[in-house]
C-alpha positions in Angstrom: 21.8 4.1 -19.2 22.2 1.3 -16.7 23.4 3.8 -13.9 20.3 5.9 -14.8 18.1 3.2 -14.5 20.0 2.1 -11.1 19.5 5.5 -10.0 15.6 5.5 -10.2 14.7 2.1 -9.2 16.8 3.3 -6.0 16.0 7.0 -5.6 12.2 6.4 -6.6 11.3 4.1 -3.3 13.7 6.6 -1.1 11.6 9.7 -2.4 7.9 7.9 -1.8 9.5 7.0 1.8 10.9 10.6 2.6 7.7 12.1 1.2 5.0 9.7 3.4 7.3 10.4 6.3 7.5 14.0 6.1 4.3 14.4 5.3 2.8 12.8 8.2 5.7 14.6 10.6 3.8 17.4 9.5 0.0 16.5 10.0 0.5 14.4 13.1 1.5 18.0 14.4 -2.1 19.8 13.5 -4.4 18.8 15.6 -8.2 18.0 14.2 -10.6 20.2 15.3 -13.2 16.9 15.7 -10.9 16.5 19.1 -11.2 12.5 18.0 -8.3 10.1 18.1 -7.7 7.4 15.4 -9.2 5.0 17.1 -12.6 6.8 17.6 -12.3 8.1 14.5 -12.4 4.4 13.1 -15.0 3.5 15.7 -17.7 6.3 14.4 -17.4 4.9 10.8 -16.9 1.0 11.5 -20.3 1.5 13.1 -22.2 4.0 10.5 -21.2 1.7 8.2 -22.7 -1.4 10.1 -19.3 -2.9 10.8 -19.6 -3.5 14.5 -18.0 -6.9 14.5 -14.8 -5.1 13.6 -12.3 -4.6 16.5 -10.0 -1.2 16.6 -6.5 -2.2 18.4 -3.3 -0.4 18.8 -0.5 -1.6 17.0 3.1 -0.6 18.2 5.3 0.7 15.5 6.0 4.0 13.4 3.2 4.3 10.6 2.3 0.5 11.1 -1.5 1.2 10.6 -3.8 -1.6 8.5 -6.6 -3.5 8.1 -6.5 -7.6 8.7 -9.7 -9.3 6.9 -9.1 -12.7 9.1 -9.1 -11.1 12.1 -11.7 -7.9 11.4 -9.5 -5.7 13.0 -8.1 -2.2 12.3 -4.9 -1.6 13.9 -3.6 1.5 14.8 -0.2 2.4 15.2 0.1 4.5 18.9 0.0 8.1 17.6 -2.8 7.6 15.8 -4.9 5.6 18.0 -4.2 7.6 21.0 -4.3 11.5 19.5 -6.3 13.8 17.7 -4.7 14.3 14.7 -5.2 15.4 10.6 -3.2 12.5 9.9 -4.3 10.4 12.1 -8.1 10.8 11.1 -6.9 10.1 7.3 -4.6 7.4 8.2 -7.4 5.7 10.7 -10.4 6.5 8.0 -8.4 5.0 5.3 -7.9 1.3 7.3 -11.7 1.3 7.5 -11.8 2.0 4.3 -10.5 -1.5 3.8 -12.9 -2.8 6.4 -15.6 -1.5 3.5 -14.1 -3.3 0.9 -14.0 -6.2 3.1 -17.5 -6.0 3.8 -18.9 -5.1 0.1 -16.5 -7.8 -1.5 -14.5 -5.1 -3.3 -13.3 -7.2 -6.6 -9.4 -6.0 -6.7 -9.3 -6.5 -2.7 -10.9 -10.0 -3.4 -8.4 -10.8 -5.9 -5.3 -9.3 -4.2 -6.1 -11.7 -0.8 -6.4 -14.7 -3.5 -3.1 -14.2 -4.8 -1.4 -12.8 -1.8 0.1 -16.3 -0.9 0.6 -17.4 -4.5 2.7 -14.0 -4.8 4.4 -14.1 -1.9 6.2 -17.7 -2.8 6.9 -16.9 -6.4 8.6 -13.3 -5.2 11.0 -15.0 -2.9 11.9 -17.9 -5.2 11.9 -15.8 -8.4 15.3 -14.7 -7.9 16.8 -17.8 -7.5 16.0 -18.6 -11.0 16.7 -15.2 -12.1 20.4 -15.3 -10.5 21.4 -19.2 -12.0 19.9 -17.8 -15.5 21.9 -14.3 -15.7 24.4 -15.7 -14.5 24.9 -18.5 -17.5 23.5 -17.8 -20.6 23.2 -22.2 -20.7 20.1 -21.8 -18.4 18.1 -18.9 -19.9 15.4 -21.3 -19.9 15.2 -21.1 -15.7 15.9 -16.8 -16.4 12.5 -17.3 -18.3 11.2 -19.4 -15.3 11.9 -16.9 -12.8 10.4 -13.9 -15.2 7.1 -15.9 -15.0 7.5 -16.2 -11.2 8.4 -12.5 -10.7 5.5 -11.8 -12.9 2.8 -12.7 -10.3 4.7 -10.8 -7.9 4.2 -7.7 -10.0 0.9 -8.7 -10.7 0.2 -8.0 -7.1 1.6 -4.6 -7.1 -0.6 -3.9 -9.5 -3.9 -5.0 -8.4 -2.6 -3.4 -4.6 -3.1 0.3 -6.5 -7.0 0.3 -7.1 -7.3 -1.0 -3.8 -5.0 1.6 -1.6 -6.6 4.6 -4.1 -9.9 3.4 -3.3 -9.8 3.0 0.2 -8.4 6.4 0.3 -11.7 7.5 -1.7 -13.7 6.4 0.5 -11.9 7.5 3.4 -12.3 11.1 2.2 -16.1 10.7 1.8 -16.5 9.0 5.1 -14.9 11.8 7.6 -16.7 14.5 5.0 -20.0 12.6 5.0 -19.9 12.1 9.1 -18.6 15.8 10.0 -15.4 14.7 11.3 -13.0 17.1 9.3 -13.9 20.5 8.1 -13.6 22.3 5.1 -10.1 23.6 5.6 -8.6 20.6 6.9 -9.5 18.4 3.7 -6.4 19.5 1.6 -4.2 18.0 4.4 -6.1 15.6 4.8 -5.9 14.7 1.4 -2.0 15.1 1.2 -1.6 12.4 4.0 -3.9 10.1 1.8 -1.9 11.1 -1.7 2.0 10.9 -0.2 1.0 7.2 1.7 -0.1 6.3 -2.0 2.7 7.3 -3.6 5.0 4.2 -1.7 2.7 2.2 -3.7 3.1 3.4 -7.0 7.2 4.0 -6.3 6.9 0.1 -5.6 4.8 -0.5 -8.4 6.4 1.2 -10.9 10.1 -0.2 -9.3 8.6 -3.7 -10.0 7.4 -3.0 -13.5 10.8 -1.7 -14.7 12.8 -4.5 -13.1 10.3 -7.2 -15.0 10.5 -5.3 -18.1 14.3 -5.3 -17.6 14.5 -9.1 -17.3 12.5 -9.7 -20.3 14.4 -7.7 -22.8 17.4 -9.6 -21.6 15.6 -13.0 -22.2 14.6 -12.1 -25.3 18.1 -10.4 -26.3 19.8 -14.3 -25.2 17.0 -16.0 -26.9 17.3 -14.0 -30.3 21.2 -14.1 -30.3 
């Protein structure tokens, strides 16, 4: 059972990555029929949606597209700011979607830039307590200490997945709404938005079965 469960929590993450990759491979290749790159693509709905203060940059890197709330900026990785492209209209409309949240206070992005700093500490120090506490069953109390730690990690994960799925929601009824995809090219469209969503669920759901792992070992030592 252990080499089953090693098997998914390594396999699962792989998959999501292949499948995001691929499927953009695919996309960047179909040209939309718009003509628009990512970045004006990002440009028409920043400003139909009153968001003129936001900047649209290019960002090098493979698929290193997103949204920074400090900076109001939408990067764009250099595909998709520079060509006219299925995926890069979902990819682009989907940062802006983010931009949206920003600007309505979405709750779960709210919350998620709250605890982004509180997560990103406990994650990396979690394991030290994990490690000390598996490795002696004489300090289970510091296994339980790094559970709680890993927790808010997880946490994170969690609250990330309304927030990704939403901005891809509204993504979709933005470049509807403004014209900028037709009717045929929303299934791919839509495919580009559902495989980038999947590495967050494959993380997600990674996460969850790693904490829930941990705890039935803490409570195994505890009971015995």
């Amino acid at each position: 059972m252990f080499f089953v469960y090693l098997g998914i929590i390594m396999l699962l993450p792989l998959y999501a990555q292949f499948k995001v990759k691929s499927t953009y491979k695919k996309y960047v290749q179909v040209r939309s029929t718009s003509g628009m790159t990512g970045a004006q693509v990002a440009r028409l709905i920043l400003d139909h949606n009153g968001l003129q203060n936001v900047k649209v940059v290019e960002h090098k890197g493979f698929l290193s597209d997103h949204y920074n709330p400090l900076t109001k900026t939408v990067a764009l990785s250099s595909d998709n700011f520079h060509h006219a492209s299925v995926a890069g209209t979902a990819v682009a409309a989907h940062e802006v979607g983010h931009a949206i949240q920003d600007k309505e206070a979405y709750a779960f992005l709210r919350f998620r830039h709250r605890l982004a700093p509180v997560a990103s500490i406990s994650s990396n120090i979690s394991w030290i307590f994990i490690i000390i506490g598996i490795l002696s069953t004489a300090f289970n109390s510091l296994l339980g200490i790094g559970i709680a730690l890993m927790a808010v990690g997880v946490l994170f994960q969690i609250v990330t997945l309304p927030v990704e799925f939403n901005a891809s929601n509204r993504a979709m009824n933005q470049i509807i709404e403004l014209g900028i995809i037709r009717n045929e090219e929303e299934p791919h469209a839509k495919k580009m938005l559902n495989a980038a969503a999947m590495t967050y669920v494959a993380a997600t759901a990674v996460a969850v079965m790693e904490l829930v792992r941990l705890i039935y070992i803490f409570q195994a030592r505890d009971d015995a």
